[in-house]
C-alpha positions, -999 to +999 in steps of 0.1 A: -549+499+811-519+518+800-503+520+765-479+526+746-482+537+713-447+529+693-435+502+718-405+488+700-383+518+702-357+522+727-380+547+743-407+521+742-388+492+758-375+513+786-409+528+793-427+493+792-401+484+819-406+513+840-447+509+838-444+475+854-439+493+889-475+507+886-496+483+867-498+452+851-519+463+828-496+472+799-509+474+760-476+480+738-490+490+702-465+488+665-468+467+639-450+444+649-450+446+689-431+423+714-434+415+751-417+434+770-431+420+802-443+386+809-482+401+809-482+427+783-508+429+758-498+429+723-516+449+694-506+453+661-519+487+646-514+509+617-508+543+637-522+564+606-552+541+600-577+560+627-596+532+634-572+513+643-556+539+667-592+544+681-590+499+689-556+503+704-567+531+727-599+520+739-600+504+770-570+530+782-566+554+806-533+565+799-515+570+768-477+568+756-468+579+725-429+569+718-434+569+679-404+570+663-409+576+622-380+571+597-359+601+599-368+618+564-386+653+562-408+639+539-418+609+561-422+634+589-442+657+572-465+630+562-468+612+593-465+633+621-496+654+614-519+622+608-505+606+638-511+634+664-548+643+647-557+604+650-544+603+690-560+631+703-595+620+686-591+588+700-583+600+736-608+624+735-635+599+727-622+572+749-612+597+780-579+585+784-549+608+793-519+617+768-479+620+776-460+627+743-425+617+744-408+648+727-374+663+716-359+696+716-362+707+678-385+737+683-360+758+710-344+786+694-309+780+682-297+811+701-311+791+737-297+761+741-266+769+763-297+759+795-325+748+779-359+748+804-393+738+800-393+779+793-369+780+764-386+803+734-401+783+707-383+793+674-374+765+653-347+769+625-354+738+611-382+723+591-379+693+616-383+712+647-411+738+629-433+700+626-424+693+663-434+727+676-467+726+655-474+690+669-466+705+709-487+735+699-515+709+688-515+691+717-512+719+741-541+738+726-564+713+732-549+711+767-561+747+775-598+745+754-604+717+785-606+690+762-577+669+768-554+663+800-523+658+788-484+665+791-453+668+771-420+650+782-390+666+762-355+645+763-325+657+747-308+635+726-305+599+738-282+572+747-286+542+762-281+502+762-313+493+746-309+515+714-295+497+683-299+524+653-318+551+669-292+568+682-267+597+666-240+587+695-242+552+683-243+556+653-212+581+647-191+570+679-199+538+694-202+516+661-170+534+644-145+526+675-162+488+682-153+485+645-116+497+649-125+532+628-126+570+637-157+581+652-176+612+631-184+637+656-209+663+641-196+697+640-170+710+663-159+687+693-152+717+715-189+721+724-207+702+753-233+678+747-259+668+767-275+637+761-302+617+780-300+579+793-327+560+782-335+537+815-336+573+833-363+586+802-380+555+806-384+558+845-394+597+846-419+594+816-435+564+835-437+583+866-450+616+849-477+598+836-489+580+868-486+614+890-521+634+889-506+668+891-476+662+864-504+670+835-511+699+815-475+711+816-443+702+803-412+684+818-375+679+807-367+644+815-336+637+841-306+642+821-272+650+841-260+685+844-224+685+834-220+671+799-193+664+782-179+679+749-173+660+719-142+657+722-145+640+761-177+620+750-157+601+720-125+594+750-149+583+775-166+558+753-132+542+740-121+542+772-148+521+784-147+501+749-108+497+757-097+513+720-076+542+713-099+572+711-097+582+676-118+611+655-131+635+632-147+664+635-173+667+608-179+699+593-219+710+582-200+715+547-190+680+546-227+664+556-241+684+532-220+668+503-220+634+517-263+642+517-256+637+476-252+597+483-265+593+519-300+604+524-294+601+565-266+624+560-290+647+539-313+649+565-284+654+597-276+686+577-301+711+588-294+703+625-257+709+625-267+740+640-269+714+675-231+706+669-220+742+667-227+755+700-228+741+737-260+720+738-267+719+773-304+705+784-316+714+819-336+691+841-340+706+872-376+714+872-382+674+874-350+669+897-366+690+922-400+679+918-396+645+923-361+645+943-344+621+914-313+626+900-305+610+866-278+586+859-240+601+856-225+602+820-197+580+838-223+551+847-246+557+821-213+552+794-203+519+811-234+507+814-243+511+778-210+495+763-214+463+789-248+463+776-228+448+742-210+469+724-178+460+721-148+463+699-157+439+667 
C-alpha cells in the first residue's frame, strides 16, 4: 500500500495519478478525500489527531505527505510541528518509508540565483525557519537509522489541476481571464522559476518507488530557463488570447494591503522571492533519472486549455 497523506491538493491529485504506474494499491488520506483512481482507497483522517494518522498509515509501505495547511503563520506554526511529530511516529512503528513534498523557504535569500539540493539553509522568514526545522526533523531521524526517508523540494508551482493553491493563478491567470491587470509581486525584471505540477507529480512518484532515491534530497524537474515576470504575465495572455496587461507590486504596497487582506499580510515577508532572480535547479534529478521536465511553453498552454479562460 502506498499513501498519500493530504490527497486533495494539486500535489496530491497529480501524485495519485502518477502512483497508478506502480501499484494499485493507493490510500489517499484528508478529510474529505476523493478518488482519484477508479481503485483508490479512501480515508478520512484528522492529520493532527495521532491515532488517526497511526490508522491511515498502517498497512503502508510508503508514505506521501502533500499537506497543504491554510497559508497563515499562525496556522503553520500550529500545525506543522504536530503533523511531522505524529508521521514519523507512525512510520516508525508501522515501518513504512517517508517522502515529504517540500518547498524552498529555508535557502538563503542571498542563494537563489541556482538553487541545488546544496543550497545553505538560512531562512529569512518565519515560514521558511518552520520548514527548515521540519527538514531538519525529518533528516535527523534519517541519520540516527530510524527512518528511511527523502525530501522532494519544488519551487513554486503551476499547473492545470491547481484552483487556489497557486500564487501564478492567483495574481496572473485569474486577473487576465477576468479582463483585469495581473499583480506581479515585486519587480517583473527578475526570472522566475516555477515547477509543473504533472512533472512534480511524476518525479515524486518515481522518487518514492526507487530504492536508492532515500535518505537524500531531490529538486523536482523544473525547466531551466525561466521566464521573468514580465515574460511569464505575456506568455500567459498570449495563450489566454488577452492583451497582456500589469502591475508590478511593490513589498510596500502588500504590506499595506496586509491591513484588510490577511493573504496579502502573509505574502509580505516573502517578497524577498520577487526581488531577485529566483532560479531553481534540477539537474541532480535530470541526470539521475534521464527526464527532462515539461517546457514553460507547453506547460503554459497546457494549463490555460486545462480551463482557464478569459471570463
Amino acid at each position: 500500500m502506498q499513501t498519500i497523506l493530504g490527497s486533495g491538493g494539486a500535489i496530491g491529485v497529480e501524485l495519485a495519478k502518477a502512483l497508478a504506474e506502480y501499484t494499485q494499491d493507493i490510500r489517499l488520506v484528508s478529510r474529505k478525500p476523493a478518488k482519484v483512481n477508479a481503485t483508490d482507497q479512501l480515508v478520512s483522517a484528522d492529520l493532527l489527531n495521532l491515532d488517526e494518522v497511526r490508522k491511515a498509515v498502517q498497512g503502508s509501505s510508503i508514505v506521501y505527505v502533500t499537506v497543504g495547511f491554510p497559508y497563515t503563520l499562525k496556522v503553520w506554526k500550529e500545525s506543522w510541528p504536530k503533523l511531522i511529530r505524529n508521521v514519523i511516529a507512525a512510520c516508525k512503528e508501522y515501518n513504512a518509508k517517508l517522502v515529504f513534498f517540500d518547498n524552498i523557504y529555508m535557502y538563503d535569500s542571498n542563494y537563489l540565483n541556482g538553487m541545488t539540493e546544496e543550497t545553505p539553509i538560512n531562512p529569512p522568514s518565519e515560514k521558511g525557519k518552520l520548514r527548515a526545522t521540519i527538514a531538519e526533523t525529518i533528516m535527523n531521524e534519517v541519520r540516527l537509522g530510524k527512518l528511511t526517508a527523502l525530501i522532494a523540494r519544488s519551487a513554486d508551482f503551476y499547473g492545470p489541476a491547481i484552483q487556489n493553491t497557486s500564487m501564478l493563478t492567483e495574481t496572473v491567470i485569474k486577473p487576465l481571464g477576468k479582463g483585469e491587470k495581473a499583480n506581479w509581486m515585486g519587480a517583473t525584471k527578475f526570472k522566475h522559476s516555477f515547477t509543473y505540477t504533472p512533472d512534480a507529480g511524476r518525479a515524486t512518484a518515481l522518487l518514492g518507488n526507487t530504492p536508492d532515491a532515500y535518505n537524500q534530497v531531490w529538486h523536482l524537474p523544473t525547466a531551466s530557463n525561466p521566464l521573468t515576470g514580465k515574460e511569464w504575465v505575456e506568455a500567459i495572455a498570449v495563450e489566454m488570447g488577452v492583451k497582456p496587461k500589469f502591475r508590478a507590486v511593490p513589498k510596500f504596497i502588500v504590506k499595506i494591503t496586509g491591513l484588510f487582506i490577511p493573504l496579502m499580510k502573509e505574502l509580505a515577508e516573502m517578497m524577498y522571492q520577487y526581488d531577485r532572480d529566483y532560479i531553481f535547479n534540477s539537474s541532480k534529478f535530470e541526470k539521475r533519472f534521464g527526464i527532462k521536465p515539461t517546457s514553460y511553453q507547453q506547460g503554459i498552454e497546457d494549463t490555460i486549455r486545462s480551463g482557464y479562460k478569459p471570463a
